[in-house]
Z-matrix of the N, CA and C atoms (Angstrom, degrees):
N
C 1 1.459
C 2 1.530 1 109.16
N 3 1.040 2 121.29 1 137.84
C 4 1.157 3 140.13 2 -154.35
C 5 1.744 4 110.38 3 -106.10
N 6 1.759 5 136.81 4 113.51
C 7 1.387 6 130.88 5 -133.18
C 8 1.354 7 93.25 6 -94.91
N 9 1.325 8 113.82 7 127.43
C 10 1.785 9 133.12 8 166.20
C 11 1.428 10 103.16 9 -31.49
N 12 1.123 11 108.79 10 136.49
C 13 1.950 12 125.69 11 173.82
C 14 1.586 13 96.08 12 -87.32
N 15 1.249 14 92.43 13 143.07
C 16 1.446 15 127.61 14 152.68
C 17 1.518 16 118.38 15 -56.76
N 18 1.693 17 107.99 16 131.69
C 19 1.998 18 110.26 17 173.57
C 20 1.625 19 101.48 18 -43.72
N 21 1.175 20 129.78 19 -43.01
C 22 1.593 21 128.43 20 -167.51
C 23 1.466 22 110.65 21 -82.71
N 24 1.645 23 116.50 22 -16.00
C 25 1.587 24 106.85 23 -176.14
C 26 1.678 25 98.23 24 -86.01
N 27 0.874 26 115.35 25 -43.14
C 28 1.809 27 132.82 26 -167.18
C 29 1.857 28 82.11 27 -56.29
N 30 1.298 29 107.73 28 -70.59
C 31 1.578 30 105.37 29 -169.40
C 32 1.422 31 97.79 30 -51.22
N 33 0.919 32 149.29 31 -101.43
C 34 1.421 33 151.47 32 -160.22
C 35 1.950 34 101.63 33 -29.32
N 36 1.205 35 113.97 34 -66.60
C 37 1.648 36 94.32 35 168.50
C 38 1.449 37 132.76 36 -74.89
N 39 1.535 38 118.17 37 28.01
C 40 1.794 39 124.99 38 163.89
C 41 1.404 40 92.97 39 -107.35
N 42 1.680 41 124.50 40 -24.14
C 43 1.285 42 116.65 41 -170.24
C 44 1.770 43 102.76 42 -61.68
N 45 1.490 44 102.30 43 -66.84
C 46 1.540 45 139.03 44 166.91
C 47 2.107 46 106.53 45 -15.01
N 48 1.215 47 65.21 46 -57.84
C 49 1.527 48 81.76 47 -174.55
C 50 1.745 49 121.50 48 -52.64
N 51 1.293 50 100.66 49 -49.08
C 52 1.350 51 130.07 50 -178.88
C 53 1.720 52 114.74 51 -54.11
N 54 1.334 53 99.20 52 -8.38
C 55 1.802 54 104.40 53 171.51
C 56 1.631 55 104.12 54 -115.13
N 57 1.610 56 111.66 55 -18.77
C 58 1.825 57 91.72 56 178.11
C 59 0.968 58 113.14 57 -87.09
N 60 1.255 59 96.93 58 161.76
C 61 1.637 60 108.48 59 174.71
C 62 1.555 61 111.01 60 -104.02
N 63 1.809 62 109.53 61 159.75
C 64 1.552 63 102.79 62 -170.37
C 65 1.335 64 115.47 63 -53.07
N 66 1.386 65 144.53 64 130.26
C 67 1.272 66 151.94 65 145.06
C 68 1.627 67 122.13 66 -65.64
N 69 1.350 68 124.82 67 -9.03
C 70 1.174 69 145.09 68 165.61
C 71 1.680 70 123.70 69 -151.39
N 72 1.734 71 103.11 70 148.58
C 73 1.430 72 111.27 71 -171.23
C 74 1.780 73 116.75 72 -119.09
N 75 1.199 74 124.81 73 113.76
C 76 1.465 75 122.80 74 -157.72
C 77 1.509 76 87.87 75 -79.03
N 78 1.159 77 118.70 76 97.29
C 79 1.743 78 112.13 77 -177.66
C 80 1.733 79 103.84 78 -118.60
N 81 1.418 80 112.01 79 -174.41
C 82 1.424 81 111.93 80 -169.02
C 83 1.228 82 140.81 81 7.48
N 84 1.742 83 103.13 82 -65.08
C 85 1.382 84 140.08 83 178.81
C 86 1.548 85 112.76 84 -54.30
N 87 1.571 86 100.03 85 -41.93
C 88 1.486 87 96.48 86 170.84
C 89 1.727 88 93.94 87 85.45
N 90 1.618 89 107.27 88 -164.52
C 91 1.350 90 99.60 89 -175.77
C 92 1.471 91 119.55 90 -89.79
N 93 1.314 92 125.96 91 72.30
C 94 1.135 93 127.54 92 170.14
C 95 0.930 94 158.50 93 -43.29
N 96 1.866 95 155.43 94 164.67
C 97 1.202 96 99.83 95 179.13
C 98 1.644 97 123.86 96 -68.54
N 99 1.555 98 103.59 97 -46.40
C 100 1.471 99 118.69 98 156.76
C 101 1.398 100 114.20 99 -7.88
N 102 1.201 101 131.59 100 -66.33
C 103 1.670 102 148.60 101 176.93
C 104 1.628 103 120.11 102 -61.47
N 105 1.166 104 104.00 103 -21.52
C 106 1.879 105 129.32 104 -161.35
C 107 1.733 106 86.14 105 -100.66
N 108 1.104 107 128.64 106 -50.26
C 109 1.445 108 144.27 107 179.69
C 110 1.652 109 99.02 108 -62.14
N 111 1.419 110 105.64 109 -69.90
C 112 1.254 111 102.24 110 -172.48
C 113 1.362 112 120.49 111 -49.83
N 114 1.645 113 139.38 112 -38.30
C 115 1.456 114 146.33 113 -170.77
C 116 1.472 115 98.83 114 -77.80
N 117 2.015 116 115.19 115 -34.72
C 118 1.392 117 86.16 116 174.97
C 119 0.956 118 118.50 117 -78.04
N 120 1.498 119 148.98 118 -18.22
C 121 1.327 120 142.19 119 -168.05
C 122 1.418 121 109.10 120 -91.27
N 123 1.559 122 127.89 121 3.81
C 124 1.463 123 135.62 122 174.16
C 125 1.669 124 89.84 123 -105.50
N 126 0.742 125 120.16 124 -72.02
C 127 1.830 126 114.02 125 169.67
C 128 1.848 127 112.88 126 -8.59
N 129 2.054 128 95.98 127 -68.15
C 130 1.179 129 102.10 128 -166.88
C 131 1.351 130 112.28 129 -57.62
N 132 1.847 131 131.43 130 -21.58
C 133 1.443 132 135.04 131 158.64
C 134 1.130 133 148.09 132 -78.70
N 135 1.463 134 97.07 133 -15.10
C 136 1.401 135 116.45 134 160.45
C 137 1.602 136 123.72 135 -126.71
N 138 1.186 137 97.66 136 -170.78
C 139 1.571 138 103.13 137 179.81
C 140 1.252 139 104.61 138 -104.43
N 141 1.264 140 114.97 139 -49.33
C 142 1.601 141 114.88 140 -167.27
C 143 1.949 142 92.95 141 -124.34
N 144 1.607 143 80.51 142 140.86
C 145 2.010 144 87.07 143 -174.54
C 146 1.649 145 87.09 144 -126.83
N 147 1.521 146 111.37 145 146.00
C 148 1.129 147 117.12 146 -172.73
C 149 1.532 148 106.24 147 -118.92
N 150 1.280 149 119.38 148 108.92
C 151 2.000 150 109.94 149 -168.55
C 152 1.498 151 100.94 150 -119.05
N 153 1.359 152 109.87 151 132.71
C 154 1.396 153 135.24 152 173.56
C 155 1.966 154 117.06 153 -95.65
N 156 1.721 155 115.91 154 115.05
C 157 0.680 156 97.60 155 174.18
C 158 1.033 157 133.15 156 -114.60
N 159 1.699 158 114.42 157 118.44
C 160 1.627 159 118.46 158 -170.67
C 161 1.474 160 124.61 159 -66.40
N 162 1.464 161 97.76 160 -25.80
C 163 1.757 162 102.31 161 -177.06
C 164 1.515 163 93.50 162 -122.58
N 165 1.466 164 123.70 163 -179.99
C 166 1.216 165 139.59 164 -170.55
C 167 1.304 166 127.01 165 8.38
N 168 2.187 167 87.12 166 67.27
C 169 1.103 168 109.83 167 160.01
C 170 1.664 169 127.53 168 -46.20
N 171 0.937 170 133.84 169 -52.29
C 172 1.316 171 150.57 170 -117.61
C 173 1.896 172 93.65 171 -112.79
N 174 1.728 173 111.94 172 -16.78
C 175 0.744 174 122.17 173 -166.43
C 176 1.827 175 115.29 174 -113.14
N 177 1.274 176 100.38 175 4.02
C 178 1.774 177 124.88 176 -162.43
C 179 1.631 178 95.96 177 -67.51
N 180 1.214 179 111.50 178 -35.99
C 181 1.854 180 95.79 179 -168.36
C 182 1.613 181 102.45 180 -87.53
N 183 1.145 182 128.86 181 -10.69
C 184 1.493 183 123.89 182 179.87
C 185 1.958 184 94.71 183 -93.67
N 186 1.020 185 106.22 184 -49.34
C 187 1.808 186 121.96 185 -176.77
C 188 1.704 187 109.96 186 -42.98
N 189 1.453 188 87.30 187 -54.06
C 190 1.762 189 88.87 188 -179.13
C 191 1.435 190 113.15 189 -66.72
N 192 1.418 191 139.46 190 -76.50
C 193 1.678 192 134.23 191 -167.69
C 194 2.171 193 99.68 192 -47.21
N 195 1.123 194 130.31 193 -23.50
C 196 1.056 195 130.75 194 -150.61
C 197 1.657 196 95.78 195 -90.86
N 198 1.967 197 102.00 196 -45.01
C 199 1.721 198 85.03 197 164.98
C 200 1.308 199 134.68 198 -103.11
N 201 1.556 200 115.17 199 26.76
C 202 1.202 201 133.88 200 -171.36
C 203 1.868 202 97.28 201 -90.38
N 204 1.297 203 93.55 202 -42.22
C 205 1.784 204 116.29 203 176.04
C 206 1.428 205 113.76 204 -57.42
N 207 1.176 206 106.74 205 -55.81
C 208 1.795 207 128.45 206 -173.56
C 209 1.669 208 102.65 207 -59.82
N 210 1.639 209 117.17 208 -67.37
C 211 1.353 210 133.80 209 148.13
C 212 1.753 211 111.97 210 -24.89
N 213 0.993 212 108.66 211 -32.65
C 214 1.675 213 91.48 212 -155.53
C 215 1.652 214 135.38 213 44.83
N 216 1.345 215 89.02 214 58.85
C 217 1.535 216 106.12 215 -162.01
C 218 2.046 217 105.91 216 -127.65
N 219 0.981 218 139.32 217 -143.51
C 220 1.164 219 145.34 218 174.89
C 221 1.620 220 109.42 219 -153.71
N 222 1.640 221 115.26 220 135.52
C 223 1.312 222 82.00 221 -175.75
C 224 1.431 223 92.39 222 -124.85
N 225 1.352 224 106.55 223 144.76
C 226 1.829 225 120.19 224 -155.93
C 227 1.481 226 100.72 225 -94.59
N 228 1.477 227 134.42 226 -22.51
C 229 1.291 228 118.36 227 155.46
C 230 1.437 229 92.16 228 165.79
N 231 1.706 230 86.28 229 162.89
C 232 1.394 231 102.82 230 -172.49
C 233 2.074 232 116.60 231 -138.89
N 234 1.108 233 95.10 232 115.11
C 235 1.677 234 113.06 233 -145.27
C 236 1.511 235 76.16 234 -118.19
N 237 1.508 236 98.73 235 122.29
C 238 1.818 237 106.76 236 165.91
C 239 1.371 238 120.38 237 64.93
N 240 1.283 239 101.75 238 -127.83
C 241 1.642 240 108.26 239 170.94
C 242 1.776 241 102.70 240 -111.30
N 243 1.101 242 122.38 241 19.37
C 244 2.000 243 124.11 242 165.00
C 245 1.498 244 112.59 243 -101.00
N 246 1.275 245 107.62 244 138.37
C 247 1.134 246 105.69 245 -179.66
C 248 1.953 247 104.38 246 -125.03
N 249 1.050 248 132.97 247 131.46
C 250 1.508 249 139.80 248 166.33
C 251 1.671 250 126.64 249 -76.05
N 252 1.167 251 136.37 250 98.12
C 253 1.599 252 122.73 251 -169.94
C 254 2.058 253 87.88 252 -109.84
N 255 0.926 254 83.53 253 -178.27
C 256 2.175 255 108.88 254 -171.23
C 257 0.973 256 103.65 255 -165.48
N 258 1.264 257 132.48 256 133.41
C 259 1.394 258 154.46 257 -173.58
C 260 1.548 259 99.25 258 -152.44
N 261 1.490 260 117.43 259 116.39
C 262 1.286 261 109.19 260 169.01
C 263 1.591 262 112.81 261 -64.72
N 264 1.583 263 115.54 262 167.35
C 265 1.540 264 101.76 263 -179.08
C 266 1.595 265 97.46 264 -101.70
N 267 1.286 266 99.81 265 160.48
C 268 1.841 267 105.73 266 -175.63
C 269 1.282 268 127.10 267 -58.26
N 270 1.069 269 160.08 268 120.81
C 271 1.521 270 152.58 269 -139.61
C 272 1.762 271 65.40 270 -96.77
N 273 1.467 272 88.46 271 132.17
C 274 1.805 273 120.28 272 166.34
C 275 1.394 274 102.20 273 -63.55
N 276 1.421 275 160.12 274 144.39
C 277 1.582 276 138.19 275 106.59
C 278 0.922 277 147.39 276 -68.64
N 279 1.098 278 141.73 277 169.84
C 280 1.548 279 152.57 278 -151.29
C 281 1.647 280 100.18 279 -102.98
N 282 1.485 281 109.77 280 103.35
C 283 1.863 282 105.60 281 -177.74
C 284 1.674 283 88.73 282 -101.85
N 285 1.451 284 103.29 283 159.11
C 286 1.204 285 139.15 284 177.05
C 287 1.654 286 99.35 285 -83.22
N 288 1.537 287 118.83 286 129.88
C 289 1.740 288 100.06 287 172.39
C 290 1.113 289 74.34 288 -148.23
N 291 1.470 290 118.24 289 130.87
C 292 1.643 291 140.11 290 169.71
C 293 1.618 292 98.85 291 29.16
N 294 1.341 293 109.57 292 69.43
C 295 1.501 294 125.71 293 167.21
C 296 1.373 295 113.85 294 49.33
N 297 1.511 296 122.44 295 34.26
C 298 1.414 297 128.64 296 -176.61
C 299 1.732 298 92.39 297 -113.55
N 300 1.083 299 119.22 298 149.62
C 301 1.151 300 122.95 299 144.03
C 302 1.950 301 140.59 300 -101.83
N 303 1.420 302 102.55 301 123.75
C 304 1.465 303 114.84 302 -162.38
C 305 1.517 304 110.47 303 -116.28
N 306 1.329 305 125.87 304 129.70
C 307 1.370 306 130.87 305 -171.79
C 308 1.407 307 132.54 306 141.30
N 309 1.037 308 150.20 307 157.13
C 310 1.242 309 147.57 308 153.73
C 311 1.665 310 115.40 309 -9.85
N 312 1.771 311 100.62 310 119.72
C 313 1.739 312 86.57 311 169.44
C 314 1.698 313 96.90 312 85.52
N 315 1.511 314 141.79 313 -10.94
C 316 1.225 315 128.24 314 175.79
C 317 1.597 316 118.01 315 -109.08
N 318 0.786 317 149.56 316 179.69
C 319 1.490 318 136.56 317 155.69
C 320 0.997 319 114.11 318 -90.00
N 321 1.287 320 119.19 319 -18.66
C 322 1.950 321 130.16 320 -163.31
C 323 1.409 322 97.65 321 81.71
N 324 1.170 323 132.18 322 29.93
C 325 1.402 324 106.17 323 162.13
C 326 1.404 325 109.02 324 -128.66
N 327 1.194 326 114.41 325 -2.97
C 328 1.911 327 118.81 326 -160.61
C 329 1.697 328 85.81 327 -71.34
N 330 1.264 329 89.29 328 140.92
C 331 1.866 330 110.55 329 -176.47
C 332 1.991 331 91.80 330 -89.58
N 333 1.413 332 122.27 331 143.22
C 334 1.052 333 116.42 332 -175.74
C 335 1.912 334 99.86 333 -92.43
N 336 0.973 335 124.65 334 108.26
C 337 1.570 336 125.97 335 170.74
C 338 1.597 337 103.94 336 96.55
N 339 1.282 338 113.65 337 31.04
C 340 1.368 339 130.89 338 156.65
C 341 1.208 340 102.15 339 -122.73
């Protein structure tokens, strides 16, 4: 489960939001798996994904919380036919490879138990 935002994080990502443009289009297919794939792998690059829906209008306020859920993402609002999701990205870790240390925060050279 994925941790509830803050009144100031939500504001700061509708602000954010308000300059992208859609990166995805909910068209024919609807949410597919194809489409379900696609938001996670725009998720996994960004923070905030901005989706426009061209087809199943009529269907946008049940559509949106359902792939915000599926995603495991949050979705920061939905104005018209756009919808906003956020997914924090995964804090990377630091793997061990033949007693080197590799990752965020290392240089790659620190010897592990030297």
């Amino acid at each position: 489960m994925i941790e509830p935002l803050t009144n100031p994080q939500i504001r700061r990502f509708k602000a954010a939001a308000q300059l992208l443009e859609p990166m995805l289009k909910v068209g024919k297919a609807g949410l597919s798996d194809g489409f379900i794939r696609s938001v996670d792998a725009a998720l996994s690059q960004h923070d905030l994904v901005k989706i426009k829906f061209v087809e199943f209008k009529e269907q946008k306020k049940e559509l949106a919380p359902q792939l915000a859920e599926i995603t495991g993402s949050h979705l920061i609002m939905r104005v018209g036919n756009v919808m906003v999701l956020h997914r924090p990205k995964a804090e990377t870790q630091q793997i061990e490879i033949g007693g080197w240390m590799s990752g965020p925060g290392s240089s790659g050279r620190s010897r592990i138990g030297h």
